[in-house]
N, C-alpha and C positions, 0 to 999 in steps of 0.2 A: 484475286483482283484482276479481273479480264480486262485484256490491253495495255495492263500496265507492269514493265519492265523490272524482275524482283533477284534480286541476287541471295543467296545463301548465305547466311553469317553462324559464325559460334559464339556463345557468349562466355562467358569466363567460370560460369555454372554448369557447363558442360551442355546446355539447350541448345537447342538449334535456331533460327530464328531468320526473319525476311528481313531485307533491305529494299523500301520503293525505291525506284530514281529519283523523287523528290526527297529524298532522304531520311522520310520518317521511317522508322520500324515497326514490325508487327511480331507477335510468338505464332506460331504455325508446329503441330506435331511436327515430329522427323520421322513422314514417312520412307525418304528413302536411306532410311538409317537400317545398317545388316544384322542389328540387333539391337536392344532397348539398352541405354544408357546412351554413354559421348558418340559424339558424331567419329565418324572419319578421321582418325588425325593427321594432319595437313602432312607430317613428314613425310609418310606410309602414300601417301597419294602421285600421282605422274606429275610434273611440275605444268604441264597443260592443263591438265584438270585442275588443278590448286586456281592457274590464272583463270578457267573459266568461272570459279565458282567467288571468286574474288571480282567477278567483272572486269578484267582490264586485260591488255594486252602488252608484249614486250615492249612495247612504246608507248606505254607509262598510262596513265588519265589524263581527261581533259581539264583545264584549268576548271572550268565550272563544274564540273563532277567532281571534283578535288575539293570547292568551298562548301558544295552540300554537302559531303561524306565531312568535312570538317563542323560544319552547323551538327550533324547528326550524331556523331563521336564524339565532338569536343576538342579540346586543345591536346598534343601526345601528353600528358603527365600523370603520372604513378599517384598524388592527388588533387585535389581542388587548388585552384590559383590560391595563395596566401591573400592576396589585396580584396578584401572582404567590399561591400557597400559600404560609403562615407555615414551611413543609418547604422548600421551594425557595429561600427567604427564609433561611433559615438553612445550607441547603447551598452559597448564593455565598459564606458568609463565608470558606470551606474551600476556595475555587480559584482563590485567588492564584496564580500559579505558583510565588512563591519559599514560599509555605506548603504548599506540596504536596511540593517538593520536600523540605523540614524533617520534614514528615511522613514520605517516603520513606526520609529519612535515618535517621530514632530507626527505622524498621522494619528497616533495615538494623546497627542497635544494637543493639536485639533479637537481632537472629539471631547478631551476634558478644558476645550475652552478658551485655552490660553493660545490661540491663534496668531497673533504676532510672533509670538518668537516660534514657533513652529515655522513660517512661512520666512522669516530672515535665515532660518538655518537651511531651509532648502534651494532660498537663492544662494546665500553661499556655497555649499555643494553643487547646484548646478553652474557658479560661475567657476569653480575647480574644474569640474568636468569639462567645461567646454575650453577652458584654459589647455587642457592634459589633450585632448582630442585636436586642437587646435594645431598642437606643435607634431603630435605623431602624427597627424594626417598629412602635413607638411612634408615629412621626414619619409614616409613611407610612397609619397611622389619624387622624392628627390633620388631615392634608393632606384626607385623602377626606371629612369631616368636612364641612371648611371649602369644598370644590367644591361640596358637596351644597348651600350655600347661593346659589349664583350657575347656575344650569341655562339654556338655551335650549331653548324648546317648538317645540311646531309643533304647530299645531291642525286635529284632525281628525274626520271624521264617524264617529261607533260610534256603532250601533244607532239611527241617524238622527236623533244630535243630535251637535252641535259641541261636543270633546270638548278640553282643553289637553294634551296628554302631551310629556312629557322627549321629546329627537329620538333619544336611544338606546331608544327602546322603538316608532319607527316599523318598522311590518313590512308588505312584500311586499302589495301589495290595499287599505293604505292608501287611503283618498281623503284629500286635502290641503288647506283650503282658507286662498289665499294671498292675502297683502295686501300695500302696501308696507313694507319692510323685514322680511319675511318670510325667513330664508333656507329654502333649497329643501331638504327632510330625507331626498330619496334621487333615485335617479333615477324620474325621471314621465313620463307620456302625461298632455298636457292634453287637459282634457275640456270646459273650458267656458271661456271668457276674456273682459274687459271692459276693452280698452285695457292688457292685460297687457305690461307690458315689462322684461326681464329681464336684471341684470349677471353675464354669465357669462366675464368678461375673464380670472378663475381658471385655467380650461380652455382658453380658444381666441384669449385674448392681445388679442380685442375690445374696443377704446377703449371703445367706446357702448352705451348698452344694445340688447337684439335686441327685437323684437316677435316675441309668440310668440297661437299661435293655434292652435285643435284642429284643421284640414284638415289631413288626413294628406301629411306629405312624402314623397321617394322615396326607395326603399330606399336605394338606392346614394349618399345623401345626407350630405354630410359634417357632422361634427360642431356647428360655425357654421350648416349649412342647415337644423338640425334645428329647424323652426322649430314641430314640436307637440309638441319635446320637453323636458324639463326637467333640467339635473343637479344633481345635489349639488356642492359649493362656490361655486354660484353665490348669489344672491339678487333679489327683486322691487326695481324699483324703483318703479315705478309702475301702478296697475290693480291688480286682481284677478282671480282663477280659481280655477279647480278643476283636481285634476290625479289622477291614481290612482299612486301607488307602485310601478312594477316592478321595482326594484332597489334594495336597503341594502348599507352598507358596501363590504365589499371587492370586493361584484360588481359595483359601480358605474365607471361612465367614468374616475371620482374615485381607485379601487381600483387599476383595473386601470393606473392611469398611475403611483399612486405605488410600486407593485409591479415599474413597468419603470424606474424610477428605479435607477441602479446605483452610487450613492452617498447618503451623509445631507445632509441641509442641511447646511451649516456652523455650527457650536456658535457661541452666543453670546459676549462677550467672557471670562464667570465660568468657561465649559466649559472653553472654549480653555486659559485660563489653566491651571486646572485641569490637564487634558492634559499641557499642556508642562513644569509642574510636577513629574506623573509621572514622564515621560519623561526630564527631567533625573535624577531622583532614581535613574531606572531605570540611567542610563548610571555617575552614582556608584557606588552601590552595588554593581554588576557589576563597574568597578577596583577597587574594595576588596576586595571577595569573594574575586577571586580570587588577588589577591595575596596575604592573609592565607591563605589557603590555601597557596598556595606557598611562603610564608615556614614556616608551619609545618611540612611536607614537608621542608624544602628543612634545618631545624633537628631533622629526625627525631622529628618526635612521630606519636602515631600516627593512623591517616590516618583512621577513623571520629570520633576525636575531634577531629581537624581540617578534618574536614567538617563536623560538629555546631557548631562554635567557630563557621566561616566564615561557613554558611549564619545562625548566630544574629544576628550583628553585620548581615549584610543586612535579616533582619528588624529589628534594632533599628535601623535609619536610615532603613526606611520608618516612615512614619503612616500604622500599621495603622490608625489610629480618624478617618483621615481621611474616609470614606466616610458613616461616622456622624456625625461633627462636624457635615459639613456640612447631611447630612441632617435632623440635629435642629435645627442651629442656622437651616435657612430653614423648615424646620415651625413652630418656634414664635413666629420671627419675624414668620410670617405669621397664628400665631394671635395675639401680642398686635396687628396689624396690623386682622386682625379685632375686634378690641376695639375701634377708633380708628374702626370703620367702611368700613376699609378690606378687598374681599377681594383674595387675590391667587391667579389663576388658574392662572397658571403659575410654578412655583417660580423658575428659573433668572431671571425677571423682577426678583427682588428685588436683585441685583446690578444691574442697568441702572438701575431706582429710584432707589438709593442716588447712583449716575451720571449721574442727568442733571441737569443744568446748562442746560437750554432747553424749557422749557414751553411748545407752542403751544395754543390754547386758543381757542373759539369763545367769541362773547359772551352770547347769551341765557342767562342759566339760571346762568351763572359767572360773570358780572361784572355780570350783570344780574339781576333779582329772578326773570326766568321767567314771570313772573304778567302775562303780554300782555293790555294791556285798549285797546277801540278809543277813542282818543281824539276822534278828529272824522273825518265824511265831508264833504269840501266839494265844490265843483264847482270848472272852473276858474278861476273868480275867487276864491274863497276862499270863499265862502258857504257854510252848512250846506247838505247835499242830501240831503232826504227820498228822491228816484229814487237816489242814490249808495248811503246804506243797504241800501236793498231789491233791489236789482239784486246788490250785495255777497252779502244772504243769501242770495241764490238760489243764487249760485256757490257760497256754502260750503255749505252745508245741501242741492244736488243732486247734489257733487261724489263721486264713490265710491273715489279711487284713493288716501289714506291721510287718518287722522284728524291733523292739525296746531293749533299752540295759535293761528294766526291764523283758522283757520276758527273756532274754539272763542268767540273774541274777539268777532269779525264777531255771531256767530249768540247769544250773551250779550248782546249788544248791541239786535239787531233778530231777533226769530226769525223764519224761513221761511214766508212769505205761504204758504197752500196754493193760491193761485191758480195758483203756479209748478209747472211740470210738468217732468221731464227728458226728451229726448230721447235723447242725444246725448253725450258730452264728450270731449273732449282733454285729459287727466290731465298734470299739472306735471311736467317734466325740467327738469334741467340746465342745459340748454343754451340753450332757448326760453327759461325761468324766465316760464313764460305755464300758467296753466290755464285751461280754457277750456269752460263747459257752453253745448249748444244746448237751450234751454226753449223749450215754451210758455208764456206768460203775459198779462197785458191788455193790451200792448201786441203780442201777436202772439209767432211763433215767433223767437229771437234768438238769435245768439251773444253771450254773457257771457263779459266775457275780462277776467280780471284777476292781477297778475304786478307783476314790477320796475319801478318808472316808466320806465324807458329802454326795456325790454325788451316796453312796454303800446303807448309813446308811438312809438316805431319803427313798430309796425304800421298808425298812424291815421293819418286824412285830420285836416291843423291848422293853421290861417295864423298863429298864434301862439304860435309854440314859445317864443321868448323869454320869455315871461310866465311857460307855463306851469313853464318851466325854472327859473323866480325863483321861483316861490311853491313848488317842489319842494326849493329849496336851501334857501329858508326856515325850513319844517318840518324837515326835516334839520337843518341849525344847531340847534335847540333838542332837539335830543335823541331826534326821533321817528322812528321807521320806519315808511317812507312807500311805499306801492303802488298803483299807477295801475288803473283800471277804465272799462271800453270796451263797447262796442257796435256788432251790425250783425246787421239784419235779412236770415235768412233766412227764407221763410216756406215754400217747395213742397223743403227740403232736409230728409235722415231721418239721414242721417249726414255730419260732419265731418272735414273734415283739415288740418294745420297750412296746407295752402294756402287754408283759408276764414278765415285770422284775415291778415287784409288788408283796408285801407280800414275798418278799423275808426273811429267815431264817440268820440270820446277824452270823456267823462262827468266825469271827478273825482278825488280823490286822497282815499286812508284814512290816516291817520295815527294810529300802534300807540304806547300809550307803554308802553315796561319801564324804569322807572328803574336805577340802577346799585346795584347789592347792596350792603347796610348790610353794613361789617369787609371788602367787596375790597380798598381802598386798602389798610388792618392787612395782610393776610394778601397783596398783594404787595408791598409793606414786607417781612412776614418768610420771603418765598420770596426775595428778593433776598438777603437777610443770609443765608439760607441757600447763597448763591452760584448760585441758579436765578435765570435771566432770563423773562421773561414775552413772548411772541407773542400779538398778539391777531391770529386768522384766522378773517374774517366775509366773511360773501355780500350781509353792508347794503351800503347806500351808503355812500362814503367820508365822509361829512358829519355823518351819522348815529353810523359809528363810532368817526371822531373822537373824538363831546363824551361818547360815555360813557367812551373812553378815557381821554379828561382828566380826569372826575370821578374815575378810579380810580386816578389820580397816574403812568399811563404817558405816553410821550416822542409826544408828536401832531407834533412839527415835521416829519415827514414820513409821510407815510401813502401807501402801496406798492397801487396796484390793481390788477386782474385786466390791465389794457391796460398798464400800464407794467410789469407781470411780461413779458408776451409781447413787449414791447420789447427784452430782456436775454438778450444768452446767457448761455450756462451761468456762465460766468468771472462777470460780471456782477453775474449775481441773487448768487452765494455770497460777493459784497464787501459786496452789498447787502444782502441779510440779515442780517448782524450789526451794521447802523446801527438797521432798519427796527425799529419796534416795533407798527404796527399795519398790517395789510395788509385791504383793503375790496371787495368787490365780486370775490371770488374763487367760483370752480367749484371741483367735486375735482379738476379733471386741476391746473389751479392749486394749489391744495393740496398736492399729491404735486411738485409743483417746488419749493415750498417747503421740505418736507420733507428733501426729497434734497440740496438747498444750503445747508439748517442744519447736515446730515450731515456733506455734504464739504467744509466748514466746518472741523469737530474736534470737532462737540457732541454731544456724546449726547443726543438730541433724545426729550424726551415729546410725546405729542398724547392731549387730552382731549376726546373727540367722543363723542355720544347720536346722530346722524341718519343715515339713510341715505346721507347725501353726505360721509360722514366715514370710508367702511369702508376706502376706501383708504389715506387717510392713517394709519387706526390699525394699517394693516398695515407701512408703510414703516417710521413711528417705531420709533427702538429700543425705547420702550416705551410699548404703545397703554393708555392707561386711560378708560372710558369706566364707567356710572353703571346700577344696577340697575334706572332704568325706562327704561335706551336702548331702542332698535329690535332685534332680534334680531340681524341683520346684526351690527350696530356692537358689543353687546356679546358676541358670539362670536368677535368680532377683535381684542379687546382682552386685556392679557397681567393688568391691574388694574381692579378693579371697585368704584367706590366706590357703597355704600348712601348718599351724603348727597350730591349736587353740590354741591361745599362748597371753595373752596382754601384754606379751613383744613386741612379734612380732611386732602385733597393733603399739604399740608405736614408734618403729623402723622405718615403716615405715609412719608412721603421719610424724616426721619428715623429712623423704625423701621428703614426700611428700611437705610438708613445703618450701624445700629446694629446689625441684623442682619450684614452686611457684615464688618463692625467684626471682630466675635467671632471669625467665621469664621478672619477671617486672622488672631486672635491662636495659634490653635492652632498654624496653620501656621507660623509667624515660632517661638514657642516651640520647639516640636514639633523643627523642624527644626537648629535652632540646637544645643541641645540634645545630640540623636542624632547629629549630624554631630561634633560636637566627643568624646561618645564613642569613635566609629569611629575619628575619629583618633589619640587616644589607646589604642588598643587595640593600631591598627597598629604603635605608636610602640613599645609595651611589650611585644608580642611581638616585636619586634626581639631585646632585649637580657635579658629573662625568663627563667631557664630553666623556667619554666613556664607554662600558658596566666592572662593576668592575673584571668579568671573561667572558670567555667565556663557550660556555655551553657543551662544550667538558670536558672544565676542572673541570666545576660545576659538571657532571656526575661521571666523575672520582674521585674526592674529597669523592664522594658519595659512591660510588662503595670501595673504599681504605677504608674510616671509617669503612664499613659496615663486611667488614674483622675479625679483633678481636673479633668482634660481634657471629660469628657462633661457638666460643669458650667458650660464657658464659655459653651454658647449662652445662656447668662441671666444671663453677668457684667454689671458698672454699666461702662457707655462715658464717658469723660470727652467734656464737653459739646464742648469745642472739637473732638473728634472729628467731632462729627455735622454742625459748619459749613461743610465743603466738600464736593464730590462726591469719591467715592474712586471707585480704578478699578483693576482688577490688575495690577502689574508682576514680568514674572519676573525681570527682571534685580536689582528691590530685594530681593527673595526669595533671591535667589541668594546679593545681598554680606550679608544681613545673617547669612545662614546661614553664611557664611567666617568674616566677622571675629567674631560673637560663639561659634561653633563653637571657635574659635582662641583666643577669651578661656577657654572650657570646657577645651579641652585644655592652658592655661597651667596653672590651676590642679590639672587632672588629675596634670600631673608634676610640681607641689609637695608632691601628697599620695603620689605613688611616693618621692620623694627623703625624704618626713618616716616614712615608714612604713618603707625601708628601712633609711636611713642614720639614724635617732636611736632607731626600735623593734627593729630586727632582725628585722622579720615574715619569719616563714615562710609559706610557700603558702598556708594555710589564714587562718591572720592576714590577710596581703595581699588576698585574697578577700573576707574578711568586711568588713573595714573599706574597702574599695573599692566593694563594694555599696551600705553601709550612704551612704559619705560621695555618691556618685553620684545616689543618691535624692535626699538632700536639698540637691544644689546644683542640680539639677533643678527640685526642690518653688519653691526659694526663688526660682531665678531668672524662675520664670516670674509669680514676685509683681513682679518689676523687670518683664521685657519684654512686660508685655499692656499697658503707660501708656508716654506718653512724658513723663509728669509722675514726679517723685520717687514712688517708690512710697510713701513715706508721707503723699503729698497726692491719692493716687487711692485710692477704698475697693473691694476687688474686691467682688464679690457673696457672699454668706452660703455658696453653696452652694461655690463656689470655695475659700474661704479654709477651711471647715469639713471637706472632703472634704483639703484638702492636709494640715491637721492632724492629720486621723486616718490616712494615708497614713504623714506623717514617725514618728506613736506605732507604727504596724505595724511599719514598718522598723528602727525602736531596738529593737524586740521581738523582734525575727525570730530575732537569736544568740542571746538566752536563754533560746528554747523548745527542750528538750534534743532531745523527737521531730523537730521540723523543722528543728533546724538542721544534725541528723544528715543526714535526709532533701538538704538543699539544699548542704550540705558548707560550713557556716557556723560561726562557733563566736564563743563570749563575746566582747565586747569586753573590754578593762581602762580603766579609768575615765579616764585619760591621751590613752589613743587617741579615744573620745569625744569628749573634751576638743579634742584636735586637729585632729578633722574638723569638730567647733564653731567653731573660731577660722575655719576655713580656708574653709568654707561661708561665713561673713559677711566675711570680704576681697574672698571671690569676689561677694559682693553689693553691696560699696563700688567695687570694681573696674567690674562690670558698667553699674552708677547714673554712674562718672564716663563709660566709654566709651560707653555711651547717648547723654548729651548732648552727647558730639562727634561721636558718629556724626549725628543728627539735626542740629547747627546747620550740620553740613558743606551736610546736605541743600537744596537750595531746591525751588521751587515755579511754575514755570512751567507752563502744560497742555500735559499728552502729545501727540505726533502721533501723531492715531489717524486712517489711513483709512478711510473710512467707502463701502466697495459697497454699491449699495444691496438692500433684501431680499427675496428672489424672494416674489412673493404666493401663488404655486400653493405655494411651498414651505409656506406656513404655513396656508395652507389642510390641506392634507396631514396638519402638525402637529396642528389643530385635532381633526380626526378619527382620531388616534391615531395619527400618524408621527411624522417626527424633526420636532428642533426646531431651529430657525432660528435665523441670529443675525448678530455681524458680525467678520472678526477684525480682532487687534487686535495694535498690537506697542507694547510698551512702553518707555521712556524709561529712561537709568541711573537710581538712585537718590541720585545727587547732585542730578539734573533733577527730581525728581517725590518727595515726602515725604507725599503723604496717602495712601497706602497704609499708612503704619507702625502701628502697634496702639497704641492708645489715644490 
C-alpha cells in the first residue's frame, strides 16, 4: 500500500501480518521472516527493533494512535465483553429447550386449528420472557455500574508523559512503566529495568519471582527463560522498568493458554449448586412430562392437547424466573453492598461472603491504625542514634523498588541528607526480607541494609547476640515493630548482590509504633457473634503480634510462626489451625499453607490483604477481599473490595451479603415447593378426570401470575436471626423441603377436587376456574408462610412483596368476572360459596403449612457441612480475571436433618 504507513504485527497463529495507520489490518506473506514458520520472537530481538517494529517510541504513543490501535484490537481482554446486545439478552430468554419445544407445540396447534389457545399460550411465554429479561437487563446495568467503580490501571507513556489508563484500554505499542505491585497489562519486551523482578508463577508454575532484564534472550527460549520478556497475569514484585506492549488479550501467552484449556474452571459452591439444582429439576420434570403425556394418550384425549397439557405442567415446575431472581437478587445486593462501602467484584462471590466463617486478616491497617510513625532509632545498647536515623533515611529516601508506609515513617521522621548519593540497590523480597542501597555518603561508599531484625542480624559480624536479642524482645513486648539496620563498606564496588550483604556492621534497631485500631475489639466481638472467627496473618515478629493481638481481645496463648509452620505436615498444620488465632513472622508461600489448611479444615475461609505479598493468598481464599488503595496485584485478585479498611465494614457487608443469599433461596424453597406439589396434583387428577384438570393456557398463566411477587424478593426484610450464621447451599435440603411441603400442596389440592366435585357438582368449566383461582392463592399465601421460619405473623415481608401479592390475589378473584377474558382463557363466574370455599380452604392450608414448618425445622439441627475444600487453580483465576471462567470449589451437601441454615428466613 504506497504512501501508506504499515507496521508489522504477529498474530497469535504465529502469521505475520500488517497494521495501516488507520488501523485496519491486512495478511501479507512474511517475507522477511529467516525461515518459514513464527516470525522473530520478540524476546530474541534488540529492544530497538521490537520498538520499531511495534511503531512507537520510548515516549509512548500518541493519544489518537492509542484509540485506533484500540478500534483495531479491541478492549485488552482474554475474552469477549460478558454484556451481550439488549437483542441477544432477550432472545436467551426464548431457548430453553422445554420453551421452545412449547413454542413448537402451540405452532403445531395452529396448524391443526385450534388457534386461540395456541396464540394465549405464546402471549403468556412471551409476557414471561420479557418479565425475566426485564429484571436481568436491569441488574446486569446495575452490576456494570458498580465495577466501573473499582478498575485496575496501568500506567503508561502517551505523547511523553505518564498517563493512568483502565488495563482494558492498553493497546499493542504501549510503553508501560512498572513498579512494585504493578500487574503486567499485556505481554511486553522490557526495555529498560532496575532490579526488576517479576511473579509470573500464573503461567509457568515458578515458586519465586524471576529477574527480568532487557538483554535479548534466545529464540528458542522457553517461557520461564524468557528473561526480557513480560506476560500478562503475571505482576512486579520488586524494582522497576519499562517495557513496550506487544501483545493484548487473547493474543497474549495468557490467551492462547486459556483457549487450549478444554474445560471451565470449576463453578463455585452458589454455581454448582445451582447446576445440580437444575439438573434435578430437569430429571423430575422429564418423569412427569412424560407420563402425563402417556396417561393422557393412554385415556384418549387428543394428542395436540396432550401435548400442550404435558409440556405446560413441565413448564410450570420449572423456575422460569430463576435466572432473574438471581440475577437481580445479587445485583442489588451488591448495590446496597455498595452502600456499606463495600464493592463487590464478582457476583458469584456474594454466596462465599455470606459463607465464610474464617477471616484471615493482616494486621497493619486492620487491627491496627496504619498511621506508622517511627518511634525511636537506637543503637545497640538502647540509646538514641543520630547515625541509625540518617543511615535509615538514606535507605528509604535512595531506595526505588516500591513506595511503603515504613519508608514513609523513616523519611517524616528524618528527611534524606543530600549528601547521600545512590549507587546501587538490592530491592526487598520475601525471602531475604533485607533491602539494601549502596551510597555514597560522608562516610564513604556503603551498603545500607535494612530488613527484619533476624533477617539484618543473620548477616552481621556481633559478639553479642544475646543482648542484642534482649533489647529486640523488648521493644516487641510493648507493642512496636522493630527492624534492624547495618552497614559495610564498600568503597571501589559499582554494583551489588545479595552476596555483598555479608559481614555486615549491625548499627541499631528502628522501632515503628501503629497502635491497635479504635472499635477492632467491637467489630471482632460482632464478627464472632456473627459466627466468623478471626486469623490474624502477619510478617512481624511473634512478639510484636502478639500484644496488638491481645489489645484486640484475640486468643495469644499460642502464636504459630513461619518455623513452626514448616515444622508440620499437612495433617498437622489443618489440626493446628483451627486452635491457632495469630500466626507471626509468615512469607506468602506460608500464607498459602495456611490458606489451604483452613480450607481442608471445612471453612470457607476469607483473606483480606492490600500488599503484594498477599496476591496469593487472595487467590486461594474462597473469597479474596482486599481494599481500594491496595497494590494493583492485590486488588485485581480479590473477588471484594472494600472503599474503607474497616472490619466493621467487613461485617456490614457479610451480612448484606447473608441477606442477599437469604432471598435468593426464598424463591427457590417457595418456588419449588409450590410447582412440585401442582404437578403432582395434576398427575393425581388426570388419573381419574374425564377431563384435563386446566387447560394449558391457564396452567401458563397460574404460572406466569405466581411468578410476579417473586421478582420482588430480592428486597424482602430477612429475619435477623437469619443473618447470624454462615449459610451455604444444600441440595438435598432443597430436595425434601420440595417433597414434603409440595405433598402438604397436593393434600390440600385434592380437598378442593373432593369439595368442588362432591358438595358443588362442578362441571369442567367450574372445576377449572375455581382451581385456578384457589391455586393462585395458596401459592400467593403460602409463600407469605415459607420465606420465615418465624410464624408469619412475626416476620414483616417487604412492602414490595406483600403489595405485588395483593394485587396478584385482586387479578386472580377478577379474572372470571371479566366476560372478554374469561371467554378468552375458558374461565367463568365464580358463585359466592365457591369463593367462600377456596377461602376457608387457602387458610387451613396456611395453618397447616405454619404447623408443618416448625416440625420440619425443629426436626432440623445444625452441625457444619462436610465440605471438601481442593484447592484453586490460580492460573484459573487469573483467566477468570481477564474475561474466562470462573473458579471456585465443589461442594456436597449434608441432609437437611444435618444442616438448617439454608432454610429461608
Amino acid at each position: 500500500m504506497a504512501g501508506t504507513r504499515q507496521l508489522r504485527w504477529w498474530y497469535d497463529d504465529g502469521q505475520a501480518g500488517m497494521i495501516d495507520a488507520d488501523g485496519t489490518q491486512a495478511d501479507v506473506p512474511p517475507v522477511d521472516m529467516p525461515q518459514a514458520g513464527a516470525p522473530p520472537a520478540y524476546w530474541a530481538l534488540p529492544a530497538a527493533e521490537v520498538l520499531r517494529r511495534t511503531g512507537t517510541t520510548e515516549a509512548g504513543l500518541g493519544a489518537e494512535e492509542a484509540a485506533r490501535r484500540l478500534d483495531s484490537f479491541g478492549p485488552n481482554r482474554l475474552a469477549p465483553a460478558h454484556r451481550a446486545s439488549w437483542l441477544r439478552e432477550l432472545a436467551k430468554q426464548f431457548t430453553e429447550p422445554i420453551i421452545l419445544i412449547l413454542i413448537a407445540a402451540s405452532v403445531v396447534s395452529m396448524v391443526l386449528r385450534d388457534v386461540t389457545d395456541a396464540v394465549i399460550i405464546l402471549a403468556i411465554v412471551g409476557l414471561s420472557g420479557l418479565l425475566s429479561f426485564w429484571q436481568e437487563h436491569r441488574a446486569s446495568l446495575e452490576v456494570q455500574r458498580l465495577l466501573d467503580l473499582v478498575q485496575v490501571h496501568a500506567d503508561l507513556r502517551r505523547d511523553g508523559t505518564t498517563v493512568e489508563v483502565a488495563l482494558e484500554q492498553v493497546v499493542p505499542g504501549d510503553v508501560v512503566v512498572l513498579k512494585a505491585g504493578d500487574v503486567v497489562p499485556g505481554d511486553c519486551r522490557v526495555l529498560s529495568a532496575d532490579a526488576l523482578q517479576v511473579d509470573q508463577a500464573a503461567l509457568t508454575g515458578e515458586t519465586f519471582p524471576v529477574h527480568k532484564h532487557p538483554d535479548p534472550a534466545g529464540a528458542d527460549a522457553q517461557l520461564g527463560e524468557r528473561h526480557s520478556a513480560l506476560f500478562l497475569g503475571s505482576h512486579v514484585v520488586s524494582g522497576r522498568g519499562l517495557a513496550v506492549v506487544v501483545a493484548t488479550g487473547s493474543r497474549t501467552e495468557l490467551g492462547q493458554l486459556s483457549r487450549r484449556l478444554e474445560q471451565e474452571a470449576p463453578a463455585t459452591g452458589f454455581q454448582q449448586g445451582i447446576r445440580q439444582f437444575g439438573m434435578m429439576l430437569a430429571r423430575v420434570t422429564g418423569v412427569l412430562a412424560v407420563a402425563i403425556m402417556a396417561l393422557n394418550l393412554l385415556l384418549e384425549r387428543p394428542f395436540a392437547e396432550s401435548l400442550l397439557f404435558s409440556l405446560s405442567l413441565a413448564v410450570g415446575l420449572t423456575p422460569q424466573m430463576l435466572p432473574a431472581i438471581v440475577a437481580v437478587s445479587l445485583s442489588r445486593g451488591a448495590r446496597r453492598m455498595a452502600g456499606e462501602q463495600v464493592i463487590v467484584r464478582r457476583l458469584d462471590a456474594i454466596q462465599d461472603f455470606g459463607a465464610m466463617d474464617v477471616l484471615c486478616t493482616d494486621k497493619t491497617g486492620t487491627l491496627t491504625e496504619g498511621a506508622v510513625r517511627l518511634h525511636a532509632a537506637v543503637d545497640p545498647t538502647g540509646a538514641p542514634s543520630p547515625l541509625v536515623q540518617a543511615l535509615a533515611a538514606a535507605n528509604a529516601g535512595l531506595q526505588t523498588g516500591f513506595t511503603n508506609p515504613i519508608d514513609a515513617a523513616i523519611l517524616a521522621a528524618h528527611p534524606l541528607d543530600p549528601a547521600y548519593r545512590a549507587v546501587a540497590e538490592l530491592p526487598y523480597d520475601f525471602s531475604r526480607k533485607r533491602l539494601s542501597v549502596l551510597a555514597d555518603g560522608p562516610d564513604g561508599r556503603q551498603l545500607i541494609c535494612k530488613g527484619a531484625y533476624d533477617s539484618v542480624v543473620e548477616v552481621c559480624l556481633t559478639t553479642d547476640r544475646a543482648g542484642l536479642d534482649a533489647h529486640f524482645a523488648r521493644l516487641s513486648q510493648e507493642g512496636y515493630r522493630v527492624l534492624g539496620i547495618a552497614r559495610r563498606s564498600l568503597p571501589e564496588v559499582e554494583e551489588v548482590t545479595p552476596a555483598d550483604e555479608d559481614g555486615l556492621e549491625f548499627l541499631g534497631f528502628l522501632a515503628f509504633a501503629d497502635p491497635a485500631k479504635a472499635g477492632a475489639r467491637e467489630a471482632l466481638g460482632d464478627l464472632r457473634a456473627a459466627g466468623i472467627s478471626v486469623r490474624m496473618i502477619t510478617g512481624d515478629n511473634r512478639l510484636a503480634a502478639a500484644h496488638i493481638a491481645g489489645e484486640v481481645g484475640m486468643d495469644v496463648g499460642t502464636v504459630l510462626t513461619g518455623r513452626d509452620i514448616d515444622a508440620l505436615d499437612p495433617e498437622q498444620l489443618v489440626r493446628r489451625v483451627q486452635e491457632v488465632e495469630v500466626f507471626a513472622e509468615v512469607d506468602p508461600l506460608r500464607k498459602e499453607r495456611i490458606i489451604s489448611a483452613l480450607r481442608d479444615s471445612g471453612a470457607t475461609v476469607g483473606y483480606l490483604g492490600d500488599g503484594i505479598n498477599d496476591a496469593a493468598a487472595l487467590h486461594l481464599a474462597d473469597v479474596g477481599i482486599s481494599v481500594d488503595t491496595a497494590v494493583d496485584v492485590a486488588k485485581s485478585a480479590a473477588a471484594i473490595v472494600l472503599l474503607d479498611k474497616d472490619l466493621a465494614v467487613l461485617g456490614h457487608g457479610v451480612r448484606l451479603g447473608r441477606q442477599t443469599f437469604a432471598n435468593t433461596l426464598k424463591y427457590v424453597f417457595t418456588t419449588v415447593s409450590a410447582n412440585f406439589g401442582n404437578v403432582a396434583s395434576m398427575v393425581i387428577a388426570s388419573a381419574f378426570l374425564p377431563f384435563l384438570p386446566l387447560l394449558p393456557r391457564q396452567l401458563l398463566l397460574l404460572n406466569f401470575l405466581s411468578d410476579i411477587p417473586s421478582t420482588t424478593i430480592a428486597v424482602d426484610n430477612v429475619d435477623a436471626e437469619q443473618l447470624q450464621r454462615p449459610q451455604h447451599w444444600d441440595l438435598r435440603f432443597v430436595r425434601d423441603f420440595m417433597v414434603v411441603f409440595g405433598l402438604l400442596s397436593s393434600l390440600f389440592d385434592l380437598l378442593t377436587f373432593a369439595v368442588l366435585l362432591h358438595v358443588f357438582d362442578a362441571d369442567s368449566t367450574l372445576f377449572r376456574s375455581a382451581w385456578f383461582v384457589g391455586s393462585t392463592l395458596t401459592e400467593l399465601a403460602v409463600l407469605m408462610v415459607l420465606r420465615t421460619r418465624r410464624p408469619a405473623i412475626r416476620s414483616r415481608p417487604g412492602a414490595g412483596l406483600l403489595w405485588t401479592s395483593v394485587a396478584v390475589a385482586a387479578v386472580t378473584l377478577a379474572l372470571p368476572f371479566v366476560p372478554e377474558l374469561s371467554r378468552l382463557l375458558g374461565l367463568d363466574a365464580l358463585p359466592a360459596k365457591v369463593v367462600a370455599a377456596l377461602l376457608l380452604i387457602t387458610l387451613g392450608y396456611v395453618l397447616a403449612a405454619e404447623a408443618l414448618k416448625r416440625r420440619f425445622f425443629r426436626s432440623a439441627q445444625t452441625p457444619r457441612p462436610d465440605v471438601p475444600r481442593p484447592g484453586r487453580e490460580r492460573l484459573a483465576h487469573v483467566i477468570r480475571e481477564h474475561g474466562g471462567a470462573t473458579p471456585g470449589r465443589r461442594t456436597r451437601g449434608p441432609s437437611w436433618r444435618r444442616f438448617v441454615t439454608l432454610s429461608p428466613g
